[in-house]
C-alpha positions as semicolon CSV with decimal commas, in nm:
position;residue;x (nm);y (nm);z (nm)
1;X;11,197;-8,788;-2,020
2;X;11,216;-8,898;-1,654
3;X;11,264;-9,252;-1,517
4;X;11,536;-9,287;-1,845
5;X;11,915;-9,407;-1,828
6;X;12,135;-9,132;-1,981
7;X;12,522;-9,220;-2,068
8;X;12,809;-8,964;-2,027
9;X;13,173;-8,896;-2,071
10;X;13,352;-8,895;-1,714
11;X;13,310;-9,015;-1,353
12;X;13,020;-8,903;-1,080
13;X;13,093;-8,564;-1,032
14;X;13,172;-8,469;-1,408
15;X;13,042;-8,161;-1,558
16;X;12,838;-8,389;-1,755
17;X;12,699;-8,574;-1,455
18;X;12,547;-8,245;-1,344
19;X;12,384;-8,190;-1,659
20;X;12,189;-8,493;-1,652
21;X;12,071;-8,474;-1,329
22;X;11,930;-8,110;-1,384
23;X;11,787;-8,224;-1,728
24;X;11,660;-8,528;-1,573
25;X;11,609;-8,532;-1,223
26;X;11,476;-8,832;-1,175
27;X;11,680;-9,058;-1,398
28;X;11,968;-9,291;-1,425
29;X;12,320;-9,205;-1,492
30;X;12,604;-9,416;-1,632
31;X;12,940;-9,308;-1,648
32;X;13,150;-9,403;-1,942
33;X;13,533;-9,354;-2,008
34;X;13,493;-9,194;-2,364
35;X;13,251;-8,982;-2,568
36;X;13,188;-9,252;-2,768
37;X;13,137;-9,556;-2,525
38;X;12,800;-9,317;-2,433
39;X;12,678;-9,280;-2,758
40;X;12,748;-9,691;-2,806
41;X;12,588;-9,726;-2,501
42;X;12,285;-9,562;-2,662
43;X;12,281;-9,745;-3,001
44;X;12,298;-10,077;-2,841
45;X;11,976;-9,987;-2,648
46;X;12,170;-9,998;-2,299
47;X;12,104;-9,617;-2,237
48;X;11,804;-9,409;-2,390
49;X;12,057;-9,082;-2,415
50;X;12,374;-8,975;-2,362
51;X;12,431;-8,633;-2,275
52;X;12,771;-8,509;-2,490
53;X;12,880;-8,146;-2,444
54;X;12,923;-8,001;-2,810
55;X;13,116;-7,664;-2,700
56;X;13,149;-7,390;-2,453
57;X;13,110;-7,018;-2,426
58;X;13,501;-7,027;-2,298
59;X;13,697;-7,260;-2,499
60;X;13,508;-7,325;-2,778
61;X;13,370;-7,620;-2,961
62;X;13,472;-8,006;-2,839
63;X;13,629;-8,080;-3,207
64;X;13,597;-8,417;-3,080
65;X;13,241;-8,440;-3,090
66;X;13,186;-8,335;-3,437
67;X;13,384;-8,601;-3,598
68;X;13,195;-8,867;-3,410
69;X;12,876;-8,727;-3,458
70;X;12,848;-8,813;-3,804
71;X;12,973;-9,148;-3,822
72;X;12,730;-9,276;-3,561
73;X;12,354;-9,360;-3,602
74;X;12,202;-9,132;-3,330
75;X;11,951;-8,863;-3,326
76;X;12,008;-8,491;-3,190
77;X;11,614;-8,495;-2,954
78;X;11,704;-8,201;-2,767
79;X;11,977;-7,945;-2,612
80;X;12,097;-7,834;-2,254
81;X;12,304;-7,513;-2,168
82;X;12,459;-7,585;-1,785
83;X;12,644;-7,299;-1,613
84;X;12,957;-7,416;-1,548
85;X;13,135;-7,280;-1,221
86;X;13,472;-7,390;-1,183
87;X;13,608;-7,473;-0,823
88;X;13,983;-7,479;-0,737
89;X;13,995;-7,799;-0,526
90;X;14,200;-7,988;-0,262
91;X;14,230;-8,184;0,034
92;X;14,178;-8,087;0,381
93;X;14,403;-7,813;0,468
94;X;14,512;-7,742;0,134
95;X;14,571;-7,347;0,073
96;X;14,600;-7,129;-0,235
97;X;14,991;-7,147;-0,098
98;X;15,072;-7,505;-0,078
99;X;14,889;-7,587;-0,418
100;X;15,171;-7,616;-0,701
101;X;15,005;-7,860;-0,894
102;X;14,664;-7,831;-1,070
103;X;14,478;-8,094;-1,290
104;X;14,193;-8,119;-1,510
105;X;14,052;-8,177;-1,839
106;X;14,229;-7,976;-2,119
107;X;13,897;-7,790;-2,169
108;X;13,884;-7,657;-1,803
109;X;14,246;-7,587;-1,772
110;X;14,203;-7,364;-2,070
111;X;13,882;-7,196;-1,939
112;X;14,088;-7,156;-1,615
113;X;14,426;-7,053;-1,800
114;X;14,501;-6,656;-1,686
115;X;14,384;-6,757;-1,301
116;X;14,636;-7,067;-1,318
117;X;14,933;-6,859;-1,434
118;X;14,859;-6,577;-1,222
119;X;14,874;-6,855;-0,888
120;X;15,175;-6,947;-1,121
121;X;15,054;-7,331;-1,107
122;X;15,164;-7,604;-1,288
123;X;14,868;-7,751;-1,493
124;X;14,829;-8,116;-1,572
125;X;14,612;-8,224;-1,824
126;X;14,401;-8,512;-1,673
127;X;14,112;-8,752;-1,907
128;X;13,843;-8,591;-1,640
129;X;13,749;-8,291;-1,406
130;X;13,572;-8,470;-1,154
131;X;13,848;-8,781;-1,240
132;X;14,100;-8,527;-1,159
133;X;13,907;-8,444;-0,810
134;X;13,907;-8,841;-0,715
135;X;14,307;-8,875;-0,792
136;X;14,388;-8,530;-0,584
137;X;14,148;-8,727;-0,292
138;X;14,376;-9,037;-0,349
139;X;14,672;-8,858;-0,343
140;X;14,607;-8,710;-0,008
141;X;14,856;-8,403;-0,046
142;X;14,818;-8,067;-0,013
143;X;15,048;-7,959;-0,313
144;X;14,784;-8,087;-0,530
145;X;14,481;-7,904;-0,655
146;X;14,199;-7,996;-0,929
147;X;13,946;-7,767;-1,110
148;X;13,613;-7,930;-1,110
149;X;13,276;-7,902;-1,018
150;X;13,087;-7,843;-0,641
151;X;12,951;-8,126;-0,665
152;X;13,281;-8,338;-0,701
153;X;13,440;-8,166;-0,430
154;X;13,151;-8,313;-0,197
155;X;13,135;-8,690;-0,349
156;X;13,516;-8,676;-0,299
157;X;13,548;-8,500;0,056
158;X;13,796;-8,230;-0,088
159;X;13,764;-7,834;0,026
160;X;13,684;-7,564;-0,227
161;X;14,023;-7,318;-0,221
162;X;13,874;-7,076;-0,466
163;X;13,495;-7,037;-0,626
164;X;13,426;-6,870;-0,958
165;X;13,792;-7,011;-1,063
166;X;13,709;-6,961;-1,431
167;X;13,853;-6,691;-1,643
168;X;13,541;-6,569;-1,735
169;X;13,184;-6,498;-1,553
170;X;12,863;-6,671;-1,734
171;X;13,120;-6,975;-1,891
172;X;12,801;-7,225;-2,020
173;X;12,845;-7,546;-2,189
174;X;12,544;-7,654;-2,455
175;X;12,536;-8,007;-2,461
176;X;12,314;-8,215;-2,659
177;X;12,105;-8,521;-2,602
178;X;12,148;-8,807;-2,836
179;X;11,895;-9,093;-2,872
180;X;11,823;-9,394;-3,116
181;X;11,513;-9,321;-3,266
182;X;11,473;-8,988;-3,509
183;X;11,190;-8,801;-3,298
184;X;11,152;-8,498;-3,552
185;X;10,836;-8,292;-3,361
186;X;10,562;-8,184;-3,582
187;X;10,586;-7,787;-3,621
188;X;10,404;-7,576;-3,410
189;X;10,447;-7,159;-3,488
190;X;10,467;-7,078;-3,161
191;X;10,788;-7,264;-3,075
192;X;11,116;-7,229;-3,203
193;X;11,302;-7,492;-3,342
194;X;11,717;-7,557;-3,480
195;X;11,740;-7,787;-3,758
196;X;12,110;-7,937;-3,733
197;X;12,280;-8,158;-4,054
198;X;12,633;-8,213;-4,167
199;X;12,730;-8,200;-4,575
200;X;13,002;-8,198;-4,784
201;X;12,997;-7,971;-5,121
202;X;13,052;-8,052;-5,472
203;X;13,372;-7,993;-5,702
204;X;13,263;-7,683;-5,827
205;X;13,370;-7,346;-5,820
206;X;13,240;-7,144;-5,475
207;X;12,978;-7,453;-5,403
208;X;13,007;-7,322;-5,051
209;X;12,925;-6,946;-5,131
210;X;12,655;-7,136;-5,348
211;X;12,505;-7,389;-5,107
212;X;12,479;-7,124;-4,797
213;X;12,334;-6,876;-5,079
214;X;11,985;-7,037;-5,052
215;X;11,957;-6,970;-4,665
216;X;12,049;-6,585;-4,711
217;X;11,803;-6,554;-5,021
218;X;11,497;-6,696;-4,825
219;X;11,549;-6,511;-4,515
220;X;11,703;-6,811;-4,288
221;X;11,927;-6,814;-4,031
222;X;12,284;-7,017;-3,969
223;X;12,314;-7,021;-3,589
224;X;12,611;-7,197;-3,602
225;X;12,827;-7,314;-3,977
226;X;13,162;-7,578;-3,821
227;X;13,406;-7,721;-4,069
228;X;13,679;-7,995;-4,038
229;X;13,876;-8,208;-4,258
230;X;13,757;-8,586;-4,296
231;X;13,996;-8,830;-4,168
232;X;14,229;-8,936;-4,343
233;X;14,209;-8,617;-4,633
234;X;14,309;-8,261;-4,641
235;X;14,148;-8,196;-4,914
236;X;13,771;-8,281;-4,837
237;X;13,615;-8,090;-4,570
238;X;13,291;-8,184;-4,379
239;X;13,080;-7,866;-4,283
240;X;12,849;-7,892;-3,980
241;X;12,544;-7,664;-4,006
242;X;12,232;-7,536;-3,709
243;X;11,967;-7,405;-3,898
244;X;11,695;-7,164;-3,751
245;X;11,398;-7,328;-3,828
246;X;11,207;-7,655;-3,892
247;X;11,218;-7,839;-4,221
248;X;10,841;-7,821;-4,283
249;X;10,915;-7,446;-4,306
250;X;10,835;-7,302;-4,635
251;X;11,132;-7,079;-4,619
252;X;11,368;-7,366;-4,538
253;X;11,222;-7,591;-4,742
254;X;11,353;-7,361;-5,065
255;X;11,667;-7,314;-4,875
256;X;11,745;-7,691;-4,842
257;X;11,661;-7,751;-5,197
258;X;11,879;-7,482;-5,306
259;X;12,171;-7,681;-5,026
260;X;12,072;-7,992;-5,221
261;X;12,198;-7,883;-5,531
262;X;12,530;-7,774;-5,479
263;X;12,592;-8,051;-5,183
264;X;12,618;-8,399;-5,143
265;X;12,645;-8,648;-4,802
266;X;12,350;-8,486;-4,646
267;X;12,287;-8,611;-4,293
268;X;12,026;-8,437;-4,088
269;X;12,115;-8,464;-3,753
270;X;11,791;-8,338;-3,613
271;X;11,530;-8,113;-3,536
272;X;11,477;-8,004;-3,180
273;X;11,361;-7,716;-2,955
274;X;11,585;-7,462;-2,886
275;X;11,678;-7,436;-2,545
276;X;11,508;-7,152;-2,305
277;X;11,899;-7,041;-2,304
278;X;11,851;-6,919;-2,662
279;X;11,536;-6,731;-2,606
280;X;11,645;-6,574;-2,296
């Protein structure tokens, strides 16, 4: 997948800037202001992928991304897990002292959240990390800090106060890669594989308990079951589902019939490799 334009959320320096170019080394980034600008990007043919992150081991999912998901004609190819190590930045001469002021995105400020009260600092929720980084470079004083990557503190000439500034060791975000065309892999039994869709159930009594009963009854795995309320209703929930397996499965082949039957709106998503992450 090298030599391919891949869109993402931010500015150069962004969390998601770093996961392209260690999924794809050799290919071209382009920075967009919003989640989904990059996906446009990607159904308009402008950009072959666009790298969103989908949640983190820290703060949990981006509910953002599962709204958009669905409404959007795009393809789940493939997933990336990319340690995440925040930095406590600022400018030259800055000191864990002078810094009263720290900004970020509201996902990193809450994956930072017991080391910024503890330095007693006064968050600011910012669009960005790395946009963050480029405003406290801008800003030129030393009472101003940002939590973003390494890599942002070089492309924006700020000094790293404090490494490691998360709350927790091993903090990973899985992201996945989006593209236009529906490149389902034929199965092979010696790889693994997540099948990921989105539903909503019928008007029935326990057509949840029902629908998820297939999976249990033919042995398959639910990495990962997310629910949210479609805009616009409380009443009618949307249910997000990553399924152990491939579709030409026998075992979740029954299971999906069985989902069939007691769902309705069923989008696959798609069918990728799981990550070396997973295995590991």
């Amino acid at each position: 997948m090298n030599d391919k334009i891949i869109a993402y959320q931010g500015v150069e320096g962004a969390y998601s800037n770093l996961a392209c170019k260690n999924a794809f080394p050799n290919s071209i980034t382009i920075a967009c202001d919003t989640f989904e600008d990059a996906m446009k990007l990607v159904e308009c043919g402008t950009a072959n992928f666009a790298m969103i992150p989908l949640e983190n081991s820290t703060a949990g999912r981006v509910e953002e991304i599962y709204r958009l998901i669905p409404k959007l004609e795009l393809h789940i190819i493939d997933e990336h897990f990319e340690p995440v190590n925040h930095c406590l930045l600022g400018v030259k001469g800055a000191t864990l002292e002078s810094i009263k002021y720290v900004a970020s995105h509201p996902q990193a400020l809450a994956q930072c959240h017991k080391n910024i009260l503890k330095l007693k600092l006064q968050a600011q929720a910012k669009f960005d990390t790395a946009g963050s980084a480029k405003e406290v470079s801008e800003v030129n004083n030393p009472m101003y800090g940002a939590i973003a990557s390494e890599l942002a503190a070089r492309l924006y000439n700020l000094d790293i106060i404090a490494e490691n500034f998360g709350d927790l060791q091993g903090n990973t975000t899985r992201f996945i890669i989006l593209a236009k065309e529906d490149t389902t892999p034929e199965f092979d039994e010696k790889i693994e594989y997540i099948t990921s869709l989105v539903f909503e159930v019928r008007d029935i009594p326990a057509a949840l308990y029902k629908a998820l009963g297939g999976f249990a009854t033919n042995g398959v795995n639910l990495i990962k079951l997310e629910s949210y309320s479609l805009p616009g209703s409380l009443q009618v929930s949307q249910f997000h589902i990553d399924i152990d397996g491939h579709p030409s499965q026998k075992s979740l082949v029954l299971a999906l019939d069985e989902l069939k039957y007691f769902a309705k709106d069923i989008k696959y998503l798609g069918v990728y490799k799981k990550h070396p992450y997973r295995i590991k």
